[in-house]
N, C-alpha and C positions, 0 to 999 in steps of 0.2 A: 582298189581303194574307193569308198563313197565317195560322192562327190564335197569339196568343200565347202563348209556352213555357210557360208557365206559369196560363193558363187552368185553371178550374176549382178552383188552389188557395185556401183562404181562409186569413187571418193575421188574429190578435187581437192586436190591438196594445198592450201596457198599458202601454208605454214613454213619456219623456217625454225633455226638451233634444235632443241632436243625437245619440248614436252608435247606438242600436237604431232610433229615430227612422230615421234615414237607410238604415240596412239596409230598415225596412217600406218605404221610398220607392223606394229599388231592386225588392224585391217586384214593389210597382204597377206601376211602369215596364214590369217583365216580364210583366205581366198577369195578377198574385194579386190577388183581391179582400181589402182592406185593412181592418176595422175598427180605428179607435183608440178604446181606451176614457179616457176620460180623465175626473179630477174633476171634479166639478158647477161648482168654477173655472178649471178648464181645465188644459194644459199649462203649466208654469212661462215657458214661453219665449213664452207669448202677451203674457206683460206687457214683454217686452225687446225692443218695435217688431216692426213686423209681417213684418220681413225675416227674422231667423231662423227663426220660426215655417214662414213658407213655404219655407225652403229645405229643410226634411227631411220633409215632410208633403204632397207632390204626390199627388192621387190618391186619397187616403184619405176614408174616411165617418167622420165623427166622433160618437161617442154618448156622453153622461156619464151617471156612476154612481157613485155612494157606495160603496166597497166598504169603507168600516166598517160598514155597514149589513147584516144577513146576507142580507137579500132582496136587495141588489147583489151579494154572492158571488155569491147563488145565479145571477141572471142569468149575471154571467160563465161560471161551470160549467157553464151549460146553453149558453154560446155553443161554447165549448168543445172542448163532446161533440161537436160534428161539424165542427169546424175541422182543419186538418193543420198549422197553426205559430202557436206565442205568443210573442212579443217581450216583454222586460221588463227593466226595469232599476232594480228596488228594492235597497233595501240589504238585505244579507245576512238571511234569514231573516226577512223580513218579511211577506212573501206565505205562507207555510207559517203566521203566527200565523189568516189568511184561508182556508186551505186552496186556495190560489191557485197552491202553488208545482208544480213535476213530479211528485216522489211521489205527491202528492194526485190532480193531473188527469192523468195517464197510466194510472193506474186504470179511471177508464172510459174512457178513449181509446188504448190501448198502441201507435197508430200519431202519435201526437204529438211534434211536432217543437219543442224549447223551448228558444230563445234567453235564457240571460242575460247582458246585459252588465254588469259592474262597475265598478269602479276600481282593483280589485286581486284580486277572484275571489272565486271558494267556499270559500277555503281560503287557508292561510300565518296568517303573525300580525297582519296590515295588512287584512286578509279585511273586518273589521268598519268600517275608514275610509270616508268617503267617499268619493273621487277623480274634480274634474271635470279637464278638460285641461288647465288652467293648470296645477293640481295636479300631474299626470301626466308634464309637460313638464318638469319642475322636477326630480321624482325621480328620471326615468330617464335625467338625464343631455343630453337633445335642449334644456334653454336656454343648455348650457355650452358651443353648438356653433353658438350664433344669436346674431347682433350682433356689434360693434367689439370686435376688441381689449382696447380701452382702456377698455370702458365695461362698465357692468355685465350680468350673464346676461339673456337676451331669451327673451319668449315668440315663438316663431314669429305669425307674422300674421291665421292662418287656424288654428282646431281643427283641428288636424293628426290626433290621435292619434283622435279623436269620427271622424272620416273614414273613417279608416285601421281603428278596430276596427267600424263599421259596415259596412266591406266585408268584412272575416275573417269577420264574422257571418253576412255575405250567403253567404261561399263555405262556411262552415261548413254553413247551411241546405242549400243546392244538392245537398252532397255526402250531408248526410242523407236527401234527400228521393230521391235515385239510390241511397243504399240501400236506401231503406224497399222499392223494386217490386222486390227480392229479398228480404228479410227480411219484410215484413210490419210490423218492428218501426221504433218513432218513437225518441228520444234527445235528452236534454239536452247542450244545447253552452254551454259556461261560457268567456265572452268577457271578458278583463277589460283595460284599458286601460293596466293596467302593463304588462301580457306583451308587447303590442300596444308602446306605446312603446319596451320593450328591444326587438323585433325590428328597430322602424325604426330603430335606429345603424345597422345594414347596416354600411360597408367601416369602419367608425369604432369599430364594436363590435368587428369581426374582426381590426381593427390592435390593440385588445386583447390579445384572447384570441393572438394569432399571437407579437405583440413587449412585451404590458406597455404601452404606449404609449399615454395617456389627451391625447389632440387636445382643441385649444380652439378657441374661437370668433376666425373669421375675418374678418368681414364677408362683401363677396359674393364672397370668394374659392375658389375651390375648388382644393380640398389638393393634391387626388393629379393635376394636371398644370397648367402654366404655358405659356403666360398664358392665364390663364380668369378673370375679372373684371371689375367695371366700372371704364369709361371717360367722362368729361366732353367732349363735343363742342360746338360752336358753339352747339347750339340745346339739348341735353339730353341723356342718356346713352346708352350702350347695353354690350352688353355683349357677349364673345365665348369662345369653347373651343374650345382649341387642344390636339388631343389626341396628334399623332403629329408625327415631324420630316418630314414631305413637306406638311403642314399648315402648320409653323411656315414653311419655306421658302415658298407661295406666300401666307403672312397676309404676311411681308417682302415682294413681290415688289408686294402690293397696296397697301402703306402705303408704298413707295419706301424698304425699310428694309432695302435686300439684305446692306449688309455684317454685318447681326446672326447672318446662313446662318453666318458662318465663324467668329463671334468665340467663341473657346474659352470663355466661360464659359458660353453657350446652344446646344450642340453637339446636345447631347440631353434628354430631360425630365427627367432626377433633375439635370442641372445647372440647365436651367432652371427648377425647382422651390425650387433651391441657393441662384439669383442672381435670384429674380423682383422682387424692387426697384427693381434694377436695370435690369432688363428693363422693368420698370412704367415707370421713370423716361422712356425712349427712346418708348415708344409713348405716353404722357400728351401729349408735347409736340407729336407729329404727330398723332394724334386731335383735338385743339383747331383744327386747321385748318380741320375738314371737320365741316359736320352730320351728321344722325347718319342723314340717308335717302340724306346722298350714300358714306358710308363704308359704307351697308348693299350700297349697288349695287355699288360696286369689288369685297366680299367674296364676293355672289353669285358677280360674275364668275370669281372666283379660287376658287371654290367652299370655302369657309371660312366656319364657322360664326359666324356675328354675326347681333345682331337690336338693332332698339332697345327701351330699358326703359319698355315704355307701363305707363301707371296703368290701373285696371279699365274706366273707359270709351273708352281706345283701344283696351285688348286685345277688350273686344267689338264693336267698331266695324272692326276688323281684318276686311283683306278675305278670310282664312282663317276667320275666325269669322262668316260672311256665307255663303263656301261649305259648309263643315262642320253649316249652320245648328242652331249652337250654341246658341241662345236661341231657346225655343219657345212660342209666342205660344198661349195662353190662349183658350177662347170668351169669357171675359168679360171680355176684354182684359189681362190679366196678364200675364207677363212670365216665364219660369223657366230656369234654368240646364238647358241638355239632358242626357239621361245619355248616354256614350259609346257605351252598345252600341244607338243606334238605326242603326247600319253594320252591324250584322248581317244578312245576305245574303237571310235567306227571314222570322227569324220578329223584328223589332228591336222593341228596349225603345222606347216612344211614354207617352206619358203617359195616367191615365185623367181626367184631370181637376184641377181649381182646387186647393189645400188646403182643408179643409171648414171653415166659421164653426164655431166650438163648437156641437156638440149639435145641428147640424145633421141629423144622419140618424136621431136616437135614437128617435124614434116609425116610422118606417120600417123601421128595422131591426129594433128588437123584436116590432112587429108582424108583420112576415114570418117571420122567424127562427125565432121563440119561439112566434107568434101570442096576444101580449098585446093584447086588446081594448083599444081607444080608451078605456073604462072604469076599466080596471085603469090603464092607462098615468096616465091621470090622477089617480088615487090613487096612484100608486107617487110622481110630482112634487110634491102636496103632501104626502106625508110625507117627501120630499126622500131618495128612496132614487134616484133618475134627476134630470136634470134638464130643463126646460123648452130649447126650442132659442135660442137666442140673439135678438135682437132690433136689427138695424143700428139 
């Protein structure tokens, strides 16, 4: 196998919960050597079961460090000096009290590459807030666009936006890092998770800005063409998208529902978008006929998008997520969600390993790195400037 794209770069990770988190994870997958530094108590998200934690920390070596402590600065600083990216995600101005923040370590590093993700940025009036994802989702408009009708705004299911700005992060890095071998020079990237949330409205935002027009929440409807929704069948749901009238014609043609082809009020999609109640009404009652793998095969046949609506342990038990092998199995038996770009042709994203126990590498890694004697290391832990590695 070629070697990984990304070989030889190293990333200091001082990030914590899911969105820089997830960017360092991407990293690894592409084959950056990953430190996370993390408090002498670890990540916040170690005490929230052990499945969040794993899911944005594949790969990484873990070492803890006080950095209220100046001898902890100092470690990080001197990791540093010969790192090419820091991930981070403190509030506003906190790391600069540390001498942690970009001004500080691009100084002696001018080829450094420095992520920060926020909630709301380096900058505006909201600069100084919090903002986790619930928070996020709330503001910018994406839980007025999730859930029933009838019922009140919904957080999306899954950290949508922690996702979403952990990847801008990742492509923000990439793009600095194909700078840097023209320039010479590294560059702060200021990631914040509101920016990140107004982007993803995508066609919701644009029907904004184009007509004024502020869309609300649907269920699982989708707005801009009919019938796209779910359906209740004999055994369970499923659901389907019908995007064009040669579509609509042979979904009829598949459910025995030909005369819908003709009836003037689903002629084309802005009517059937007009009359989709009604439309709903006619296919509710023939969908109940059929379960929902015998209406999957009719649609195949008719080649028309339908699928059924599995829960998380069908959709990985799914024999596309069997071949795509989507879940990649651990040496020490774990379990992890793959990254997509392991279908990358010569050099794909492979995991480098388990998530790390707390403070697992921290004697290793200072030792080689830095080359702090066994001695020292042991004076740095009890004066509680590092910490001892975890104990199952």
């Amino acid at each position: 196998m070629a070697t990984s794209p990304l070989a030889g770069i190293r990333v200091i990770d001082l990030s914590r919960v899911m969105a820089a988190p997830y960017a360092g994870q991407m990293l690894s997958d592409l084959g950056a050597e990953v430190i996370k530094i993390e408090a002498i108590a670890g990540d916040d998200t170690r005490t929230w079961g052990t499945h969040y934690f794993r899911a944005a920390n594949r790969g990484k070596k873990s070492i803890t460090v006080n950095l209220k402590e100046p001898r902890g600065q100092d470690i990080v600083r001197r990791l540093v000096a010969d790192a090419d990216i820091v991930l981070e995600n403190f509030k506003v101005g906190d790391l600069a009290r540390y001498g942690l923040d970009y001004a500080s370590l691009s100084k002696d590093n001018p080829r450094l590459i420095y992520l920060s993700v926020t909630g709301y940025g380096q900058t505006g009036p909201r600069s100084v807030q919090p903002g986790y994802d619930t928070i996020i989702q709330g503001m910018t408009g994406i839980m007025t666009l999730c859930g029933e009708p009838d019922r009140p705004p919904a957080r999306a299911g899954l950290p949508i936006v922690d996702v979403m700005s952990g990847l801008v992060g990742t492509i923000g890095i990439l793009s600095a890092l194909h700078e840097r071998a023209t320039s010479g020079k590294g560059q702060e990237i200021d990631v914040s998770l509101f920016d990140v949330g107004i982007m993803m409205l995508v066609d919701a935002g644009q029907d904004y800005l184009d007509h004024d027009h502020v869309q609300s929440r649907l269920g699982g409807i989708n707005r801009n063409f009919a019938p796209a929704q779910p359906f209740h069948t004999t055994d369970g749901w499923v659901t389907l998208a019908v995007a064009t009238d040669e579509q609509f014609r042979r979904m009829c043609l598949a459910m025995d529902l030909e005369p819908l082809v003709q009836d003037p009020r689903f002629l084309d999609n802005s009517l059937r978008v007009a009359n989709r109640i009604a439309l709903a009404e006619f296919m509710a009652e023939r969908f109940a006929l059929k379960s929902s793998a015998q209406w999957e095969v009719l649609f195949q046949e008719h080649k028309v998008s339908l699928s059924p609506i599995h829960d998380i342990a069908e959709a990985v038990a799914d024999k596309q997520s069997v071949a795509r092998n989507l879940i990649w199995q651990m040496g020490d038996g774990l379990r992890s969600l793959a990254n997509p770009l392991q279908h990358m042709s010569r050099t794909p994203a492979r995991s480098a390993g388990s998530p790390p126990e707390l403070g697992q590498d921290t004697q290793a890694v200072l030792g080689d790195l830095l080359n702090i004697s066994a001695v020292e290391l042991a004076g740095l832990i009890a004066d509680g400037v590092i910490g001892a590695p975890s104990e199952k």
